[in-house]
C-alpha positions as CSV (number, residue, x, y, z in Angstrom):
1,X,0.0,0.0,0.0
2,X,1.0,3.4,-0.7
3,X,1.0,6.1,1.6
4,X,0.5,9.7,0.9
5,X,1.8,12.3,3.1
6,X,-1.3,12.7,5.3
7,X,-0.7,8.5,6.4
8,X,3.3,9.5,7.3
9,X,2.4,12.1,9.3
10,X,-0.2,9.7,11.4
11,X,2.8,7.3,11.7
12,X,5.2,9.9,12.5
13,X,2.7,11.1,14.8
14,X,1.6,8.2,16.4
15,X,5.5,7.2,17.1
16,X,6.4,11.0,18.9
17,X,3.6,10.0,21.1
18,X,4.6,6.0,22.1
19,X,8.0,7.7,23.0
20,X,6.2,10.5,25.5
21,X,2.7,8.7,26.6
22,X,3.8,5.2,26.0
23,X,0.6,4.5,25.3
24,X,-1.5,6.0,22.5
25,X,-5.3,6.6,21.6
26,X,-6.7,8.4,18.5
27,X,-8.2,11.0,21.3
28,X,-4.8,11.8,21.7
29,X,-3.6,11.7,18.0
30,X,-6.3,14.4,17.6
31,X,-5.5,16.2,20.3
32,X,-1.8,16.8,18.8
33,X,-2.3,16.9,15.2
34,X,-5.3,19.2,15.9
35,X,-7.6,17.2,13.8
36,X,-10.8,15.8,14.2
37,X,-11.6,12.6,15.9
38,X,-13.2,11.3,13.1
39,X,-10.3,12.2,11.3
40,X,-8.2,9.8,12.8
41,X,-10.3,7.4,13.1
42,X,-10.5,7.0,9.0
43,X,-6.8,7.4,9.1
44,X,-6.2,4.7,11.6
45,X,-8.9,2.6,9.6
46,X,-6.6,3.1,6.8
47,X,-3.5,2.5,8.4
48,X,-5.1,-0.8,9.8
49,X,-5.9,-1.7,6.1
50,X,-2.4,-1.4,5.1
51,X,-0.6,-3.0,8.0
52,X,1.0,-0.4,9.5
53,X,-0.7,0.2,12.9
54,X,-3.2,-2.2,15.3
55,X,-5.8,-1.5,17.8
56,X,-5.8,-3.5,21.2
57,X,-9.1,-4.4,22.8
58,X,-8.7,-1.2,25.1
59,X,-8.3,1.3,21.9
60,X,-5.0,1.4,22.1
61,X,-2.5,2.2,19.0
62,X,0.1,0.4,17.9
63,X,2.9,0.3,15.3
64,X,3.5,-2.9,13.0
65,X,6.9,-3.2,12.3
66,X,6.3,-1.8,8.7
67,X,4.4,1.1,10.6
68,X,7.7,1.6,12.6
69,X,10.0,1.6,10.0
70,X,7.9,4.4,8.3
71,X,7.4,6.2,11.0
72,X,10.9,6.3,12.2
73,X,12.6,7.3,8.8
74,X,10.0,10.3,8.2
75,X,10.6,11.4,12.0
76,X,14.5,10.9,11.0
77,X,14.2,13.2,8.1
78,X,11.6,15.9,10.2
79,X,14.1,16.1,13.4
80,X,17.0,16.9,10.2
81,X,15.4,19.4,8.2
82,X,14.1,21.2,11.2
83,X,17.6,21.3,13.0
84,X,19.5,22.2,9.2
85,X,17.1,24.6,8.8
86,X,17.2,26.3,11.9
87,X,21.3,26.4,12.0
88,X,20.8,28.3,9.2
89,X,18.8,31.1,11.1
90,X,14.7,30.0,10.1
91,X,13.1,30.9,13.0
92,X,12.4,27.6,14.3
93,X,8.2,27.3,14.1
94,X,9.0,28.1,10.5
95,X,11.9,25.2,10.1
96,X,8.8,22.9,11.9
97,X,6.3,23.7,9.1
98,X,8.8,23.5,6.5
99,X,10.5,20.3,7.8
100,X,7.3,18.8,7.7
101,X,6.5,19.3,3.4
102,X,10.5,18.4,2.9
103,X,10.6,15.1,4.8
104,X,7.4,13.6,2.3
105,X,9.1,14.6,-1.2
106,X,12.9,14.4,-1.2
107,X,14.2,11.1,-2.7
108,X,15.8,8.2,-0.6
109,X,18.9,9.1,-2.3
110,X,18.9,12.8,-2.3
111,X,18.1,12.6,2.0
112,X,21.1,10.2,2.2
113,X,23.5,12.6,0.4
114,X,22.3,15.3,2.0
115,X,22.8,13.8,5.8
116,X,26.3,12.5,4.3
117,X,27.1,16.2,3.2
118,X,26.3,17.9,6.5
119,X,28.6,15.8,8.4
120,X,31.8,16.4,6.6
């Protein structure tokens, strides 16, 4: 299944929130993404649909390993476009939004050379 950007950002989401709730509810997704509940509900039906994220009996979220491995390279190329960005001088809510529309549309390669580049 492909995902678009929208499914990524669930993911990356989703992931941010395991590492400072441990646990995770689509109340919560909401709640951060400042989306609808419904919202994440289709989403997370989605995501289901795919593979990339279950539901325990008690609502909770969780992360396939696919779901995982997505997450965690989109959240790898937010966290470096935000901090490149901002050591340049973009005022860091700025290097946020803009991080965000980078990490979805550079190539595999281009990312790779990119993080090789900045630490020479």
């Amino acid at each position: 299944m492909k995902l678009h950007a929208s499914g990524e950002d669930y993911l990356e989401t989703i992931l941010v929130l395991q590492k400072e709730l441990n646990m995770v509810r689509s109340v919560d997704v909401a709640r951060h993404m400042g989306v609808s509940k419904p919202s994440v509900c289709v989403a997370v039906n989605t995501l289901k649909d795919g593979g990339f994220l279950t539901m325990d009996e008690d609502h909770f979220l969780h992360l396939t390993d696919g779901g995982r491995e997505v997450a965690e390279k989109i959240y790898e190329r937010h966290c470096f476009f935000t901090e490149q960005l901002i050591s340049v001088g973009v005022d860091p809510k700025t290097a946020e939004q803009d991080a965000c529309r980078m990490e979805h549309v550079i190539s595999a390669e281009s990312f790779e050379k990119m993080k090789a580049a900045s630490k020479k």
